[in-house]
N, C-alpha and C positions, 0 to 999 in steps of 0.2 A: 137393857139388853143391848148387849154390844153388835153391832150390824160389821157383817166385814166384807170388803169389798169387792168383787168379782176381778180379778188379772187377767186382763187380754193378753194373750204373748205378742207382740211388735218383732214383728221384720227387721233386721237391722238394715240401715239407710247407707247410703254407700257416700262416701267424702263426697263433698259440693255437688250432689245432686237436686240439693234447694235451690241454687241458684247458677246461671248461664253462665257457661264457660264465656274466658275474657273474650277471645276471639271469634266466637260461635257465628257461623253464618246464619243472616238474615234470613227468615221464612222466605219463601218463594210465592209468589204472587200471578193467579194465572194473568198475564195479558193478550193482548190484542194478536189475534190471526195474523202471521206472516202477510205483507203488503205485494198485493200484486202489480203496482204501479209500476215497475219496469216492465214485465208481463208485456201489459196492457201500454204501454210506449213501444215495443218493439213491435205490438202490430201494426200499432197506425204508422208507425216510423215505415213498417214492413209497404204497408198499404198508401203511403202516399208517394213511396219507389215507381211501384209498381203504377198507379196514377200518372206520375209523372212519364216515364216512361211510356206509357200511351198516347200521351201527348206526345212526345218526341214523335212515337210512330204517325199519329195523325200530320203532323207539320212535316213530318219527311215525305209522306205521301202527296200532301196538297204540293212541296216541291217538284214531286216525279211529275205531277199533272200539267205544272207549268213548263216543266222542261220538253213535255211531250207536245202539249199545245203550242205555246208561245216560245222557243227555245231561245231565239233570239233577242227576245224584250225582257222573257222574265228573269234570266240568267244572266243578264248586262249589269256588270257593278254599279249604275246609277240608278237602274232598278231596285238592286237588292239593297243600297243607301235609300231610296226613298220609301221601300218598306219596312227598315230599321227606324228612319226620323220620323214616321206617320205613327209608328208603334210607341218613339217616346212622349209625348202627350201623355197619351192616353194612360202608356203603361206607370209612369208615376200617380197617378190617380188613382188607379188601380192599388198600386202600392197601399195606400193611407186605407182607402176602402176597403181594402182587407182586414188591414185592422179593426176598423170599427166594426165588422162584419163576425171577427170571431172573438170580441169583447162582449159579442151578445146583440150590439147593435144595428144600423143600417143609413144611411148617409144618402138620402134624395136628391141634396142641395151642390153635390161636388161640380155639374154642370154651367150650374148658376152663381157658384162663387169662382170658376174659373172666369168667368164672361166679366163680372164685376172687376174683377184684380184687372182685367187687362184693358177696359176700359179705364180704370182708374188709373194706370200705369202709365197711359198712354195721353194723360190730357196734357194740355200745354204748358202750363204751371210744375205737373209732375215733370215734364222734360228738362225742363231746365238745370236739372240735379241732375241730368246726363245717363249713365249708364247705370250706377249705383243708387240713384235717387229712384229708379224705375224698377228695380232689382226689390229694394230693399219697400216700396209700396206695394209692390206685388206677394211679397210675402206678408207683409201686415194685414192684407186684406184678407188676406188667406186665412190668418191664425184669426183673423176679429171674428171671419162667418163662424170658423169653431169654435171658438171660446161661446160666443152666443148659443150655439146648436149644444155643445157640454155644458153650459149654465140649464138650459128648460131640459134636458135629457138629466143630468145628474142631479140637478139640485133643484131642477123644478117639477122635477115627477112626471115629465111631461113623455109619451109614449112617442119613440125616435123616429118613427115613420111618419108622424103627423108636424112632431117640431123640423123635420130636417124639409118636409113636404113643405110648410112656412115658409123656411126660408129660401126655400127654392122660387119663390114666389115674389119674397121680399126681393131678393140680389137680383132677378132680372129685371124688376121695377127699379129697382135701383139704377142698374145700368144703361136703361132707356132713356133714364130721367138725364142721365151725365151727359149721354153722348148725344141725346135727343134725335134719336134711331138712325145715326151718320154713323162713318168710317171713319174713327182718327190716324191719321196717321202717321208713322213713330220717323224721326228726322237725325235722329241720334245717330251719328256715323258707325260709334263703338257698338251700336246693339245690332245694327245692320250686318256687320261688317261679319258679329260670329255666324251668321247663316251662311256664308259663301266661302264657295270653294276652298281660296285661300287658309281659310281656317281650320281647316279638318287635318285631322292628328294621324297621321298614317294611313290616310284615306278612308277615314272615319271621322263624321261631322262633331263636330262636339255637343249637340243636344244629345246624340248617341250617348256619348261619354256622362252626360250627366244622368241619365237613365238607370245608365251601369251602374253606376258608385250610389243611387236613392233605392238600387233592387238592392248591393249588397249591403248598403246601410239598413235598413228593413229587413234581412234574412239575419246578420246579427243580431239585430236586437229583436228577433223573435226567437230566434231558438239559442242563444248564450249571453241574453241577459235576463236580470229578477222582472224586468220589465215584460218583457214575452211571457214567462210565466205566470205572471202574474194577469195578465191579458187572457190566457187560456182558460185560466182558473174562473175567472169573472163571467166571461162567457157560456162555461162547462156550464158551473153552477155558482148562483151571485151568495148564497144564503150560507153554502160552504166555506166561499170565499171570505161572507164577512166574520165567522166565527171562526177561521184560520187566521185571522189581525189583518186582513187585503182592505185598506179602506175604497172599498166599490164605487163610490161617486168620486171621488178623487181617480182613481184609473180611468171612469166613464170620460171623465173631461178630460183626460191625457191623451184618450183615442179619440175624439173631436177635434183637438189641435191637431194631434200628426195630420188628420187627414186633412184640418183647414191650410196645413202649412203644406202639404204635397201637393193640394191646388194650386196655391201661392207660385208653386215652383213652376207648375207643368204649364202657366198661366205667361211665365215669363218665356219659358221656352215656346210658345206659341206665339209669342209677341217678335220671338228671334226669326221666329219658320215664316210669319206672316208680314212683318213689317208695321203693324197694325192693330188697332185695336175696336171689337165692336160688342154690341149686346147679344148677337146671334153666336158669338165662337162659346165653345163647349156646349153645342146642343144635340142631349140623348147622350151625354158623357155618361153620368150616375146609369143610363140603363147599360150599357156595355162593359164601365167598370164593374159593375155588379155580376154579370153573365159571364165574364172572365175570369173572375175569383171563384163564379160556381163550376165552372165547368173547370177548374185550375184544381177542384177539393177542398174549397169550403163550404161549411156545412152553413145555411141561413139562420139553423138557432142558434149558431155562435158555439164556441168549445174547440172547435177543432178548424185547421186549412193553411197553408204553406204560401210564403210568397213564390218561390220558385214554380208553381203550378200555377197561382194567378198571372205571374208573366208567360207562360209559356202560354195562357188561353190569351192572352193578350196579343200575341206573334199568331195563332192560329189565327183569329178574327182578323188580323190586320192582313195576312197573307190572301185569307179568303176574298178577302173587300177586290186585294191588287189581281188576282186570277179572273176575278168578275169583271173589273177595268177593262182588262187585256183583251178579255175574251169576248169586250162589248154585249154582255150580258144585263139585265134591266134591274135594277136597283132593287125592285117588288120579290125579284126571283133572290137576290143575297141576302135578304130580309126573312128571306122564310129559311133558305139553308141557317141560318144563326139562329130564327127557333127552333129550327127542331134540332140543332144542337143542343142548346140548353137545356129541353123539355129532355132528352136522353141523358145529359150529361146528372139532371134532379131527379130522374129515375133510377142510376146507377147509383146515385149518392142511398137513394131511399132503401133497395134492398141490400144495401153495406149496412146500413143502420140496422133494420131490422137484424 
């Protein structure tokens, strides 16, 4: 019996519809949400204007006070030179400390490895190398406390409040030991020489001048180079950072240096303003550099803070210290106006956060 076979009628098929046109575009893929990271950079860019700018108005005010008290003393160009030169110290320290501040870290020891460098700067053996021999020990000592503070922070797991707490510990034992609790002091005509009058650059000293050029060294390379970025990022978030290819303990130690080297520096220009060196100079440095950069806009958990705002709290505390001087006012009383700046200045920061 012959079986016959059922005919489906078929559609006819249209020329190369089997197979993709040559040039056909790729399927489309949904991806990632529009980035809001400009967004989110023109506030804080927005918000640290405006920061800053408070500050200005804070330090233009504490001027009106002096002008209105002391008009005579605190508006005298030797005046306003000696509240520029007391502020560079500090204010490079400040500098470095910022860094390490919004890399996520925190820096106890910047006190105590200034005290060290200049002790060690200043012994009689280092004299002998003149102005450059004293120059260039001051910065080594600077970079060794941090290389040491970035080895136990980056690579030895060690929690930055505690190792930099050490070595704050260690460098002024250190210092004691060298100078055996005396006053050395520096006989170098050429180190001398930059602190006095003579020297000043249009009537501006030159520690001023090198303040200038380590704030705008530090403001470039936090905000136009991969290195600042890369500082923010580590501090924002380390965990983002390391699966964006940021090697985290390598930057950690990069922000320990700057800051052991901006000791180094401020350590030398103390050595210019004093003549001298002892185990007592930079004492309660690391708490004011710290207090400066918080009330300047950076944040303690690190991520975020500008060097142009930690100088500027830097000029505010230094002006307040000279209107206290002036006005013969008791040490106990400017101690407390500089907490409850700070405690205001971490309550402002707290409900920005929020």
């Amino acid at each position: 019996m012959n079986t016959s076979e059922e005919k489906v009628p078929r559609r006819p098929v249209p020329a190369g519809a089997g197979r993709a046109p040559a040039h056909a575009p790729a399927p489309e893929t949904p991806g990632p949400p529009p980035s809001r990271t400009p967004a989110v950079r023109g506030r804080l860019r927005a918000r640290a204007d405006v920061r800053n700018l408070s500050l200005l108005g804070v330090l233009a005010a504490l001027v009106a006070v002096g002008a209105l008290t002391r008009p005579e003393q605190f508006l005298s160009v030797q005046n306003l030179q000696l509240v520029l030169t007391q502020a560079s110290v500090i204010g490079v320290v400040t500098v470095g400390v910022t860094f390490v501040i919004i890399g996520g870290g925190i820096d106890l020891s910047v006190g105590a490895t200034v005290a060290l460098a200049t002790v060690w700067a200043t012994t009689v053996a280092t004299q002998e190398y003149r102005l450059g021999g004293i120059l260039l020990c001051a910065l080594l000592v600077g970079l060794g406390c941090g290389l040491v503070n970035g080895l136990l922070v980056a690579f030895g797991g060690m929690v930055p409040f505690i190792a930099t707490l050490a070595m704050l510990a260690a460098a002024r034992g250190l210092a004691l030991q060298i100078s055996q609790g005396g006053t050395q002091i520096v006989s170098v005509p050429s180190v001398l020489d930059l602190g006095r009058r003579d020297a000043y650059v249009l009537g501006v000293p030159p520690i001023v001048l090198v303040f200038a050029a380590v704030t705008v060294t530090g403001w470039l390379l936090l905000n136009r180079t991969t290195f600042g970025r890369r500082t923010v990022a580590v501090g924002g978030n380390p965990e983002a950072a390391r699966l964006a290819g940021i090697d985290v303990r390598r930057q950690r130690l990069l922000l320990y240096l700057l800051s052991g080297l901006c000791c180094g520096i401020a350590a030398f220009l103390l050595i210019v303003l004093t003549g001298s060196g002892q185990n007592t100079n930079g004492n309660l440095y690391e708490l004011d550099a710290i207090a400066a950069a918080i009330i300047g806009g950076t944040l303690l958990s690190g991520g975020r803070g500008t060097v142009t705002g930690s100088v500027l709290g830097v000029l505010v505390f230094t002006t307040i210290t000279n209107l206290f001087a002036l006005n013969n006012l008791e040490t106990a009383v400017q101690q407390i106006a500089k907490g409850a700046i700070i405690v205001v200045a971490v309550l402002v920061q707290k409900g920005h956060k929020s």
